[in-house]
C-alpha positions, 0 to 999 in steps of 0.5 A: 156398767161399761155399756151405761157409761158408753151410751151416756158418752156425747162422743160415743153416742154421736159415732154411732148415730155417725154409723148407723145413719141416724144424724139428719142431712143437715147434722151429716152438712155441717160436720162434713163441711169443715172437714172437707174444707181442711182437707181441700186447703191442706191438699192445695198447698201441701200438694201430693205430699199432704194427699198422700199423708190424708190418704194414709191417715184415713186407710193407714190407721185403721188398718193398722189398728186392725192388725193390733186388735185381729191377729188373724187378719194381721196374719193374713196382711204380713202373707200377703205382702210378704209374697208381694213387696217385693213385686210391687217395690220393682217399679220403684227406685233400688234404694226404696226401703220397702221393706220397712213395711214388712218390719213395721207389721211385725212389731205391730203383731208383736204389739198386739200379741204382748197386749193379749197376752197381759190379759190372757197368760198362757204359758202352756202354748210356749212349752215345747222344746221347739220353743226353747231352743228357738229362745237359745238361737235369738240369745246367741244372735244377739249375742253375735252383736259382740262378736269383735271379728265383726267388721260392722255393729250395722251389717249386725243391725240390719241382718238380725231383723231378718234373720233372727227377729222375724223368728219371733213369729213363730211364738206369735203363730203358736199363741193366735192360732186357735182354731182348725178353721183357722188353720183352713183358712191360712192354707187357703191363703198360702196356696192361692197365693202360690197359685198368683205367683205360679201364674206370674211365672209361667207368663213371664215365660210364656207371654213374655215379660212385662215393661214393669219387669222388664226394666228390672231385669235389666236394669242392674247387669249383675243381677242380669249376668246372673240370671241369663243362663244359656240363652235363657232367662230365669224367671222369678215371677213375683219373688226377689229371685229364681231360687224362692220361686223354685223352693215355694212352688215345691213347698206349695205342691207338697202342702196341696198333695198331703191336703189331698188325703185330707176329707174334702169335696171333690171338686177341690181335690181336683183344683188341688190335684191339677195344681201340683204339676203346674207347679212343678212346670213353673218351678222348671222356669226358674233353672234352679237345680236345687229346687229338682232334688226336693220333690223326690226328697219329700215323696221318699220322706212322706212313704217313710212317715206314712206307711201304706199301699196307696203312699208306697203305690204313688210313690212307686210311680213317682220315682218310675217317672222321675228315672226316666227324666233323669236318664232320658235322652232329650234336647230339651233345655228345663229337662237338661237342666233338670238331669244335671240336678242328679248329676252335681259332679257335671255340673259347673256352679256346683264344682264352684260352690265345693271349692269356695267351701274348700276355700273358706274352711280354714276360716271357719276352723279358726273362729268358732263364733264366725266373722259376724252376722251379716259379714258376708252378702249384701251387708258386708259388702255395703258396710265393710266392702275390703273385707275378705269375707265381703267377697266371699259367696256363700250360697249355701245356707248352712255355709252362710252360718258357718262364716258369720256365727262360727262352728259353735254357730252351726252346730247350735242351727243344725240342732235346732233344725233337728228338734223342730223335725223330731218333735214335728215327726213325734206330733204326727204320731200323737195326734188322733184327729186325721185331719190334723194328723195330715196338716202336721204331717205337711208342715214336717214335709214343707220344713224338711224341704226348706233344711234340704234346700238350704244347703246348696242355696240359702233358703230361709233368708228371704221374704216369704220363704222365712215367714212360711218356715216358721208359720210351719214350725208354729202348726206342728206344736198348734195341731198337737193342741188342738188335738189334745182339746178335741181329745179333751171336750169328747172326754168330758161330753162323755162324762158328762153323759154317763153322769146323766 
């Protein structure tokens, strides 16, 4: 009936004669021909403006309609320019608010995903203790809006779009995510996407930087000072700072070296094998010690998780290595660094980083929901700069917690961090499927990697790290589901058999 309806339309009907080339030349002329006069006026007297507002209509909603209707391919977009917004933002001025973009994708996921669901409410996707106490953490940021040590409802207002409401794209990866080869192709995507970033790095160490990067590295003394360290710049390759470059080359090594035990072409291993180590070079290139310490974390956990003499043999090696790194004499500017990673109380920032915690304990102590989300950082000093804790550096994720959201705060994240690790390590031993037993067991290594490095640096804060985290948090409850369907399906194929 919908068909018959369509195909009598006018207007449906002379949009598919538009598409297939059925309208003649002169038909094609005259419909044509007004359009692309408007267009030529509105471009005559509207300038730049109103080419740019042309060029936005004709690209800008179709696409957008696209992430409505495909989530995958929405998916796909949000990745892609969470890798690279910030990249691209770099030439133009620092009061750019670029990163709209990015929220206005995730309210058209959010969009999508609730007009899908209208039709198709499966609860069953959401049931899951990860789910549950994600729901409690967004209640007490919201709840944070009330907080009367908050300095500023703003500094509230832009924090919690990034740190609390993009975890709601963990419940839209969970809900969209359907099939393996999806899963496939999401992997795919992430690492060729590191791959790009990796290869910024080492040319900006190697080559040499860009005038496009240049000017951005010099162009703020602050953001200079911090990143010329020993008569060398750290390097930040298409990320916001040297610290999500490190943590998603480590994060990207680990999910290729978990893939590696998965069945796949030879060749493919090879790319995947050859990548881990460049890498772990270009993570040298950034000088972030935090980032040295989580290979050797997520080997140990992965020996533990995945018991065998191939594992125990690998690792064996891995840690024969990384001794000799550590105590090796060199003069080698990445390798020192590198040792004083496994040597903090050498380390100077590191002393700083115990004192300021020293310093700000008192503090904590004595407010139990903390001083307000988005009291310390960026925020606080642009919408409350006299505040005591606008000139506090937190560094630490975890201490970032404990001063905006109070002990009650903290212990409410450090639970929810453990459910997602505890219900991802249960997953990993219920599934059957091999290959989703190792994509589960990769995502528990990615989030496991993602808490440590939290602690001496604030890891799950900026674009694409946050998104990453989550999309993880997502495939541990998605890869168990899918199990439990291809467990399902062999069961009733069987059945059905016998029944014949």
């Amino acid at each position: 009936m919908l068909n018959q309806a369509q195909k009598s339309n006018p207007f449906f009907n002379f949009c598919r004669k538009l598409v297939t080339g059925e309208l003649s030349t002169l038909t094609m002329i005259l419909v044509l021909l007004p359009v692309a006069a408007i267009v030529a006026l509105a471009i005559a007297y509207g300038g730049i403006i109103a080419a740019g507002a042309i060029l936005a209509l004709v690209i800008g909603v179709p696409v957008v309609l696209a992430v409505i209707a495909y989530p995958i391919f929405g998916i796909s977009v949000f990745m892609v320019l969470a890798f690279f917004m910030n990249y691209l933002s770099e030439p133009l001025p620092p009061a750019t608010p670029t990163g709209i973009v990015l929220d206005v994708l995730t309210y058209l996921l959010i969009f999508g995903f609730l007009l899908k669901f209208k039709y198709d409410r499966d609860w069953s996707h959401f049931k899951n203790p990860i789910s549950y106490w994600i729901l409690a953490w967004l209640a007490y940021n919201f709840f944070e809006a009330i907080n009367p040590a908050s300095p500023s409802i703003l500094a509230w207002v832009y924090t919690v779009r990034t740190v609390a409401f993009i975890m709601l794209m963990y419940f839209i990866f969970v809900y969209q995510i359907r099939t393996k080869k999806t899963i496939k192709f999401l992997f795919k995507l992430w690492l060729v996407l590191a791959f790009l970033s990796a290869i910024s790095g080492f040319q900006q160490e190697n080559i040499g930087l860009l005038p496009m990067e240049k000017t951005w590295y010099y162009q703020d003394p602050l953001r200079l000072s911090f990143l010329y360290i020993n008569g060398h710049l750290r390097k930040v390759a298409i990320y916001p700072d040297p610290v999500t470059f490190a943590y998603n080359m480590v994060v990207a090594a680990v999910l290729c070296l978990c893939l590696l035990f998965t069945k796949m072409k030879t060749y493919k291993k090879v790319i995947l094998g050859v990548s881990i180590p460049f890498f772990f070079l270009v993570m040298l290139y950034s000088g972030t010690r935090g980032a040295f310490v989580l290979p050797p974390a997520a080997l140990a956990l992965l020996a533990v998780m995945n018991f065998n003499k191939k594992i125990l043999i690998m690792v064996g090696g891995a840690a024969f290595l990384l001794g000799v790194l550590i105590f090796m004499p060199t003069s080698n500017q990445f390798i020192k660094r590198f040792q004083t990673a496994f040597r903090p109380s050498d380390d100077a920032s590191f002393n700083v980083r115990a004192e300021n915690q020293r310093r700000i304990k008192p503090y904590i102590l004595s407010h139990p929901i903390g001083g307000g989300l988005g009291s310390v950082g960026i925020w606080g000093r642009r919408f409350a700069p006299n505040s005591f804790l606008a000139k506090f550096p937190p560094d630490s994720g975890y201490v970032r917690v404990a001063v905006e959201m109070g002990y009650v705060g903290l212990i409410l994240f450090c639970t929810l961090m453990f459910v997602i690790l505890k219900t991802g390590i249960n997953n990993y031993y219920l599934i059957k499927d091999p290959e989703l037993k190792m994509y589960c067991l990769a995502m528990v290594l990615i989030i496991f990697v993602f808490n440590i490095g939290n602690y001496p640096q604030q890891a799950l804060v900026q674009y694409p790290s946050n998104i990453l985290f989550y999309l993880a948090c997502a495939l541990l409850s998605v890869t168990l589901r899918l199990d439990k369907q291809e467990r399902q399906k062999s069961v009733n194929e069987t059945a059905q058999l016998n029944a014949r």
